[in-house]
C-alpha positions in Angstrom: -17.9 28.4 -3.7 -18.2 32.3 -4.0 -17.2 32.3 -0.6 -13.6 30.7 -1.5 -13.4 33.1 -4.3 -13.6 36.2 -2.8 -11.7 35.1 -0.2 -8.8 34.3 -2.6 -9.2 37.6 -4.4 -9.1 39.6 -1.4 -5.6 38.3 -0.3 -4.0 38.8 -3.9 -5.7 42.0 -3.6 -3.9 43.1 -0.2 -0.7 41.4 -1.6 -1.0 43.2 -5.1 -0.8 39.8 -6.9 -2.1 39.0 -10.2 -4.5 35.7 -10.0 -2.9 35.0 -13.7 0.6 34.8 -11.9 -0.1 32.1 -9.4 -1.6 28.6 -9.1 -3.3 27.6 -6.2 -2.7 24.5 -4.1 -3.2 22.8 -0.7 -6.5 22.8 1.4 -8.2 25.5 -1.2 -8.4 22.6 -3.7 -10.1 20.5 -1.2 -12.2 23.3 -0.1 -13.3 23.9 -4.0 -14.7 20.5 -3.9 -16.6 20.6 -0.5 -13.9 18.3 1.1 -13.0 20.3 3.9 -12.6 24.0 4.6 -9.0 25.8 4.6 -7.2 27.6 7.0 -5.2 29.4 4.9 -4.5 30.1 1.4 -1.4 28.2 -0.3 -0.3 29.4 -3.2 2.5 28.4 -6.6 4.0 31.9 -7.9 4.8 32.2 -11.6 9.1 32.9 -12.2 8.3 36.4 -13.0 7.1 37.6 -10.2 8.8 34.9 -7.6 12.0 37.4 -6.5 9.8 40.5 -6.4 7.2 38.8 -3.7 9.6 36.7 -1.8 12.9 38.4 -2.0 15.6 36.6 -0.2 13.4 35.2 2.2 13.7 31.1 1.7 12.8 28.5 4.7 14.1 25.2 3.4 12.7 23.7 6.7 9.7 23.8 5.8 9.1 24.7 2.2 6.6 27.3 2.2 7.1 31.1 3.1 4.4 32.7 4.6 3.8 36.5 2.5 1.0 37.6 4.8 -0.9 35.8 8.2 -2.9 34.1 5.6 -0.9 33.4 2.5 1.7 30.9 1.8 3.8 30.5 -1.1 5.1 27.0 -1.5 8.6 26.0 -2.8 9.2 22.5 -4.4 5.8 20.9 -2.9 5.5 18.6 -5.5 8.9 17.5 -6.1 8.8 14.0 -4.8 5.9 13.2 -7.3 8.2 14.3 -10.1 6.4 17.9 -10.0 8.1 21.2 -10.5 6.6 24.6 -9.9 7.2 26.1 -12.8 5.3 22.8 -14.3 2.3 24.1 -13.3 2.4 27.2 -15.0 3.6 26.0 -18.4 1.2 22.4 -18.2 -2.4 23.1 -18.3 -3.3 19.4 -17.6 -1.6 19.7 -14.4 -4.3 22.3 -13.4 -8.1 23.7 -13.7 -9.4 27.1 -14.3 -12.4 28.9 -12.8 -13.2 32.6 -12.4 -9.7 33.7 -13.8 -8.5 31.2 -11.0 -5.9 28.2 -11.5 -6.2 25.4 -9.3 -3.8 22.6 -9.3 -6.1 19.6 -10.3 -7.4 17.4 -7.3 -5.7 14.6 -8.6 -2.3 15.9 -8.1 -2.7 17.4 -4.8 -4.0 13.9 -3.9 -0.9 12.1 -5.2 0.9 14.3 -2.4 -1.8 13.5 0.5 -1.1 9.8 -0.1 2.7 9.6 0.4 2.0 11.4 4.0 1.3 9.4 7.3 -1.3 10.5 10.1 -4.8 10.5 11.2 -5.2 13.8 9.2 -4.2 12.2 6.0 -6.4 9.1 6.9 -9.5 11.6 7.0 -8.7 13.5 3.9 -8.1 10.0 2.2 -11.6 8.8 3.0 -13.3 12.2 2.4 -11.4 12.7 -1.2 -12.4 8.7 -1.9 -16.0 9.0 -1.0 -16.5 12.6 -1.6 -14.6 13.2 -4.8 -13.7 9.8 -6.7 -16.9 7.7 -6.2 -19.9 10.3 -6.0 -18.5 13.5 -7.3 -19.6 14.3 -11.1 -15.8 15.2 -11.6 -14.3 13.2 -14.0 -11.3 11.6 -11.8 -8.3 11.2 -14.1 -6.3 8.0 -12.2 -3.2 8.6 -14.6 -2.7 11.5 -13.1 -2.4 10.0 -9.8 1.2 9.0 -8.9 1.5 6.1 -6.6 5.0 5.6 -6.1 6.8 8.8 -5.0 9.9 9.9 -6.8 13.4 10.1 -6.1 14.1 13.9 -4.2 15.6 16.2 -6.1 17.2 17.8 -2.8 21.1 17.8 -2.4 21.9 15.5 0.5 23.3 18.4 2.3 20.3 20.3 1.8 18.5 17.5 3.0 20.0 17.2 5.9 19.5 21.0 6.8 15.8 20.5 5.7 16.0 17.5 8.4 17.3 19.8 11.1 15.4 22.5 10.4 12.0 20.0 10.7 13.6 18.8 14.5 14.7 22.4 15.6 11.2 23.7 14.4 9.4 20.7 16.6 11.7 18.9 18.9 9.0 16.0 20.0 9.7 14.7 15.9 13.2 13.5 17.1 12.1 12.1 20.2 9.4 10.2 17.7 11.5 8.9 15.7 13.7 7.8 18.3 11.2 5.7 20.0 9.9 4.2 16.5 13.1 3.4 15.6 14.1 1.5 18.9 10.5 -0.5 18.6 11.6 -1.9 16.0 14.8 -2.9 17.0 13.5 -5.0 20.0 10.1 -6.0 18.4 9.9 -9.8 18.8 7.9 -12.8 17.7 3.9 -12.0 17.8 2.0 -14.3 19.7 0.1 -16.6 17.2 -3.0 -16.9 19.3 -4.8 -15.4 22.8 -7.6 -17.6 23.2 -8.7 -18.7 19.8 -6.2 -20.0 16.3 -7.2 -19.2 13.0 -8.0 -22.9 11.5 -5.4 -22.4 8.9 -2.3 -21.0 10.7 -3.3 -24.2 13.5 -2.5 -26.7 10.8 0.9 -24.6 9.6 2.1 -25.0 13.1 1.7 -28.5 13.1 4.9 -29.2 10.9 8.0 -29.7 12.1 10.2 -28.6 9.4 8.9 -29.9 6.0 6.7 -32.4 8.0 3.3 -32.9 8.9 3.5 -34.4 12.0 -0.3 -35.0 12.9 -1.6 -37.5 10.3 -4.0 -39.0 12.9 -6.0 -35.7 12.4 -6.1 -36.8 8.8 -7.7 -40.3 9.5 -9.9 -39.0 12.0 -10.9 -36.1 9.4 -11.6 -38.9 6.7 -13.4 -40.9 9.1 -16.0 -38.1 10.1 -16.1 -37.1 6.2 -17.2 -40.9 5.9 -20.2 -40.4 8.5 -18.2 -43.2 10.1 -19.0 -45.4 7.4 -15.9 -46.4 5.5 -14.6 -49.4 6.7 -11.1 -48.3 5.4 -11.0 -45.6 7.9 -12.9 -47.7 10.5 -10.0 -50.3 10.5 -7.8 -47.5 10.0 -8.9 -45.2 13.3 -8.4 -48.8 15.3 -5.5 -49.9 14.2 -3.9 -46.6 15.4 -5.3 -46.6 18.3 -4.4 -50.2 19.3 -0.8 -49.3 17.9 -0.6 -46.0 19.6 -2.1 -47.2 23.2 -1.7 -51.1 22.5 -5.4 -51.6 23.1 -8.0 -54.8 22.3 -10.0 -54.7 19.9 -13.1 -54.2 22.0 -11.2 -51.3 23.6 -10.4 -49.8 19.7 -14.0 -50.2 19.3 -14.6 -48.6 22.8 -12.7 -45.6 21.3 -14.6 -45.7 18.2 -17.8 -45.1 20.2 -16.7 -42.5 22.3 -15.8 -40.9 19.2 -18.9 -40.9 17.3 -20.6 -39.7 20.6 -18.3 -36.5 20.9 -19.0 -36.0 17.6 -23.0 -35.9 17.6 -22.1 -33.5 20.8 -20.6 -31.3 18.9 -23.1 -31.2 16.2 -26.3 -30.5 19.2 -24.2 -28.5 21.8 -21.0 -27.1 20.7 -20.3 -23.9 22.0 -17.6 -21.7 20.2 -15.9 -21.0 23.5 -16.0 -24.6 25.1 -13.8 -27.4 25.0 -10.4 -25.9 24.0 -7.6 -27.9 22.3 -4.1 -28.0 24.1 -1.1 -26.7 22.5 2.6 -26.2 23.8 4.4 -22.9 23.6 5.9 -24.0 20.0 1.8 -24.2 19.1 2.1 -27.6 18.4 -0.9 -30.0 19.3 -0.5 -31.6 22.6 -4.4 -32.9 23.3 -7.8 -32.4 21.2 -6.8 -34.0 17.8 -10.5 -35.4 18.0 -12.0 -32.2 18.4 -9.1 -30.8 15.5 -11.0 -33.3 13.4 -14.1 -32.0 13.8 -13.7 -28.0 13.3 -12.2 -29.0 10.4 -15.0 -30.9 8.9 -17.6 -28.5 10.6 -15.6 -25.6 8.7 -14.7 -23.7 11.8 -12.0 -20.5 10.8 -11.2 -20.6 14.8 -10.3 -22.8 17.4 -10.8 -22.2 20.9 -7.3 -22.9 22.5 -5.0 -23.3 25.9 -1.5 -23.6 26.5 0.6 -26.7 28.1 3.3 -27.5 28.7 3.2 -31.1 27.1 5.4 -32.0 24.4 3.7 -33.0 20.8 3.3 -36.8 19.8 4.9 -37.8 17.0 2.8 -39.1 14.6 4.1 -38.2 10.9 3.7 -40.0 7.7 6.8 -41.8 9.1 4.7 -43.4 12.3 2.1 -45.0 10.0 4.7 -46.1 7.7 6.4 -47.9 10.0 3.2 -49.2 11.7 2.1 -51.5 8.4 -0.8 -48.9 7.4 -2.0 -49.2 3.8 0.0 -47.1 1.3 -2.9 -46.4 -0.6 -4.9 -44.8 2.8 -1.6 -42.9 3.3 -1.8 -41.8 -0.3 -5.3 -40.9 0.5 -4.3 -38.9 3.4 -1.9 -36.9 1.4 -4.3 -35.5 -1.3 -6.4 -34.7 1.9 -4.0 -32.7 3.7 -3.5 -30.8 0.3 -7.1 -30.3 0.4 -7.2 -29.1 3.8 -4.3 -26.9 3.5 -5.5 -25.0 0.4 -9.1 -24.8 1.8 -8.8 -23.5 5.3 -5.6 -20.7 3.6 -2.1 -22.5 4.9 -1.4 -22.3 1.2 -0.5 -18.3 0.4 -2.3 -17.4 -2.8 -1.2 -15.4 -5.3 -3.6 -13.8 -8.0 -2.0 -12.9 -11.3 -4.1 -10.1 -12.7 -4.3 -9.8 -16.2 -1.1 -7.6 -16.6 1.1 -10.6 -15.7 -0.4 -13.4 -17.9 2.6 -13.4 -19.9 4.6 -13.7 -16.9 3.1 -16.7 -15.4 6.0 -19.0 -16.0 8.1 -16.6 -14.6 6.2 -16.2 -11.6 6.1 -19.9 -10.8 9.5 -20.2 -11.1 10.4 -17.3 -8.7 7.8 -19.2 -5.9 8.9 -22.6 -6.9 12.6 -22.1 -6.0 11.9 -22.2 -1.8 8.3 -23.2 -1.9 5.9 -25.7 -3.0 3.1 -25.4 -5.3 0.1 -26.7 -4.4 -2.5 -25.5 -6.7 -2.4 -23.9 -10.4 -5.6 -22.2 -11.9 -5.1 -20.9 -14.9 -6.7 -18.2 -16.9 -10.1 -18.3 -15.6 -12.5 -15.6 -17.2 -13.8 -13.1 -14.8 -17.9 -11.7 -15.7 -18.2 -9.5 -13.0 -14.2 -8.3 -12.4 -15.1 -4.9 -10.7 -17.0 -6.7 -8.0 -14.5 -9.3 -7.9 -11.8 -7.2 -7.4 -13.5 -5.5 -4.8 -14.5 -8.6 -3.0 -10.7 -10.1 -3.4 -9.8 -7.1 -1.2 -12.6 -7.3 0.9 -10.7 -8.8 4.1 -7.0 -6.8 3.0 -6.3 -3.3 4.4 -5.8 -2.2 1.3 -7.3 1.8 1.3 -10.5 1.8 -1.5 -8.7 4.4 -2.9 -5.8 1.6 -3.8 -8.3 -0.7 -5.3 -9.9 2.1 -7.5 -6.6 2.7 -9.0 -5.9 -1.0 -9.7 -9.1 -1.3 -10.8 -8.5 1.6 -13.7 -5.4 -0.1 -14.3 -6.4 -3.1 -15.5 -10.1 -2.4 -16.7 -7.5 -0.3 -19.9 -6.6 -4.0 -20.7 -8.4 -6.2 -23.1 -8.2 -9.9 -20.8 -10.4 -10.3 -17.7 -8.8 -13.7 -17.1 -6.7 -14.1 -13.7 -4.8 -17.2 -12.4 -4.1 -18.4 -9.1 -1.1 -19.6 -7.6 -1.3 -21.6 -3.9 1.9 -22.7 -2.5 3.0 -23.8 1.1 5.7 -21.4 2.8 7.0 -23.2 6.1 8.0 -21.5 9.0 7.1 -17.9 7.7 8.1 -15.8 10.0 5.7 -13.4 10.8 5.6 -10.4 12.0 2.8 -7.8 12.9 1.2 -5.4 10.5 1.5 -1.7 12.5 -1.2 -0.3 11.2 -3.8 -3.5 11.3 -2.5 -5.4 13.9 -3.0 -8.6 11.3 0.2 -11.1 10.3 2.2 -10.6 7.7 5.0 -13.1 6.8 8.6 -11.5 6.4 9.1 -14.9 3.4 6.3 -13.3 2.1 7.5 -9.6 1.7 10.9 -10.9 0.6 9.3 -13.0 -2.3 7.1 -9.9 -3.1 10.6 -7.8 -3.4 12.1 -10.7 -5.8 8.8 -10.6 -7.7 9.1 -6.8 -8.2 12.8 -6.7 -9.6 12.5 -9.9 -11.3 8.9 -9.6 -13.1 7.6 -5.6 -12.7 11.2 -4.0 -14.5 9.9 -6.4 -17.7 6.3 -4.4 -17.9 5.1 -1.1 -17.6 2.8 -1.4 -14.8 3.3 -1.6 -10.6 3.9 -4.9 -9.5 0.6 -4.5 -7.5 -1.2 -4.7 -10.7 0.4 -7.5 -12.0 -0.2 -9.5 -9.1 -1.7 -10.1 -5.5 -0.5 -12.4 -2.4 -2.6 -13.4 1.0 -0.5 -12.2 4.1 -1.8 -14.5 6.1 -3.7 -17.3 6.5 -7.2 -15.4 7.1 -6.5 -13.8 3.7 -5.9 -17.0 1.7 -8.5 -18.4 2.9 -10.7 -15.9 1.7 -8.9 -15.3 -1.5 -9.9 -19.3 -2.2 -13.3 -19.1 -1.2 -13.7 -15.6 -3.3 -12.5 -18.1 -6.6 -14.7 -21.1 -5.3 -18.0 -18.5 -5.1 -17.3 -17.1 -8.7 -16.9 -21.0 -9.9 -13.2 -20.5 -11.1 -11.6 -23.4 -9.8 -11.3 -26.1 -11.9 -7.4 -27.3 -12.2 -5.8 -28.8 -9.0 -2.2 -30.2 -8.4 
């Protein structure tokens, strides 16, 4: 610490500077606090002596104008968290005082680190999180903190000569941007799967529009469920066989056998990277639906896959319809597929904290007008909500820093109920998260945008604290089983 002082001191010294005319920002902050030492000194000068140190000299391109090898005074640093300099100088919550020496307050200086990109700002990030926010004896402020950046007060002309000074000063920029920009231009479809499918997305490919077109998974499903005991299912499983291969009835039972004997295989042998399904390039089932049945009764969250070129059968709710099956099994078999659906994350989920209770309704509305609801839990009290937050979050990419400032968010209100919302979105059209690698639907992001105009211009808070959706099936499914662990289900449509 002494260290940092006298190194401040002895640059105002050289520059004949008063320490009562300037504010310090930057790396010295972080230094202050042990995050990581500075290279230089950056530095806010009051109005009154601003012309008499800097003169005419003014580098818009950058926005700082080096005084000395070591000392830089910065212009407008702040200014897209809603900052201004002279703010700092006539705001004393905006900064902290030791030895005669203003600092701006760590909170500030980390609302700019979080609006920048790069492995740098990914290490301060962590360090300032871990360091600072969760161990330090520094009382961290969070409405301080500003999340969402604020509109630049820059002229667009200046803007643009800010833009050109940024490529002149480092050409490779322009060629960066160039190549970002044209990757995402010609950035195409991900590839759903390599060698394994995620248990969930599996059963979203297997619609064909608004249809599930594999219901002999279903009765296959029920039948293992059963232990191969339900007679319902038994004649069931036959009947579609004999329809579907016009077989005997000793050959159905033939089938039947060979059935249960995969399925005690399974049970004493399976391997995770044996006995792949087959799917087409569309990723719809083209061989396996036995073995579908069973990783979804064994609660498998991948299937080990391989590609044909076969086409799918077609065997919808239609094909059993038209085949004489019971209506009451096929009603069966729809409350199932629900089930499995919701349980293995198909079904997005979307949390509504306790700053959107009142707009619930709302909400439901917004995802009820292209989707379909498929379960409704409503304000279910939380004992624990720290933890649960944290463990909501747990398989996001959400920073910790992001979930710490949700969490002092809504801890300020009185309810610790949340609901969930799980709907089906067909055909989402996904895309891949740059920074994860992970899905993330585009129908998702777009109802996320609605939800944020529609519902978070009503309230005061972020629409991130008024609510939380899945991006992909992995997520949903682990958003469920987080509200299955705590006990909170307990109202299904």
């Amino acid at each position: 610490m002494n260290k940092l002082f006298n190194k401040l001191l002895n640059e105002l010294n050289k520059l004949h500077i008063d320490k009562t005319e300037i504010v310090v920002f930057g790396s010295s902050v972080w230094e202050y606090f042990g995050i990581r030492e500075a290279r230089d000194t950056d530095i806010l000068i009051s109005e009154i002596i601003k012309e008499s140190v800097i003169g005419k000299k003014k580098s818009i391109a950058s926005k700082e104008i080096m005084i000395s090898d070591n000392v830089g005074v910065g212009i407008d640093k702040f200014i897209n968290i809603g900052i201004n300099d002279e703010d700092f100088f006539l705001n004393s919550d905006l900064t902290f005082e030791d030895n005669g020496i203003k600092f701006v307050k760590p909170e500030i200086e980390f609302s700019r680190l979080i609006h920048r990109e790069g492995f740098k700002r990914d290490f301060d990030v962590k360090r300032v999180t871990e360091s600072l926010i969760k161990e330090s004896s520094y009382s961290w402020d969070w409405n301080l903190v500003v999340n969402t950046p604020k509109n630049d007060s820059i002229s667009g002309f200046n803007l643009f000569i800010l833009r050109l000074g940024l490529i002149l000063q480092n050409p490779s920029k322009l060629y960066t941007g160039l190549i970002k920009r044209i990757k995402k231009m010609i950035t195409k479809t991900p590839k759903l799967s390599n060698e394994f499918q995620d248990i969930g997305l599996f059963l979203l490919n297997q619609h064909k529009g608004n249809i599930f077109n594999r219901y002999d998974i279903l009765i296959r499903h029920k039948l293992i469920q059963s232990n191969f005991k339900n007679s319902n299912y038994i004649d069931a499983y036959k009947l579609m066989q004999k329809k579907r291969m016009n077989l005997s009835e000793d050959d159905a039972n033939k089938k039947l056998e060979i059935f249960k004997n995969l399925h005690k295989s399974f049970l004493n042998y399976y391997r995770e990277d044996q006995s792949p399904i087959e799917i087409n390039k569309d990723y719809k089932l083209t061989d396996g639906s036995h073995r579908v049945a069973i990783h979804l009764t064994q609660g498998s969250s991948n299937i080990p896959i391989k590609y044909t070129n076969e086409k799918t059968p077609e065997f919808s709710k239609e094909w059993f319809i038209n085949h004489d099956f019971n209506s009451e099994l096929l009603s069966d078999l729809d409350k199932d597929l629900d089930n499995l659906l919701i349980e293995k994350g198909t079904t997005f989920n979307c949390v509504v904290w306790q700053g959107g209770n009142n707009y619930i309704e709302k909400i439901m509305e917004l995802i009820n007008k292209q989707h379909t609801i498929k379960l409704f839990v409503s304000d279910v009290d939380i004992n624990n909500f720290d933890k649960f937050l944290f463990d909501i979050y747990k398989t996001d990419n959400l920073e910790e820093w992001k979930i710490h400032y949700k969490l002092n968010k809504l801890n300020k209100l009185n309810s610790k109920t949340v609901s969930l919302i799980s709907f089906l979105v067909l055909e989402p059209d996904w895309r891949m998260r740059e920074n994860s690698e992970s899905l993330i639907s585009k129908k998702i992001e777009l109802l996320k945008a609605n939800l944020r105009t529609s519902v978070s211009k009503s309230v005061d808070s972020h629409i991130d604290t008024i609510l939380h959706i899945g991006d992909n099936t992995k997520q949903n499914r682990h958003i469920y089983e987080t509200f299955i662990s705590y006990g909170l289900i307990r109202n299904d449509i």
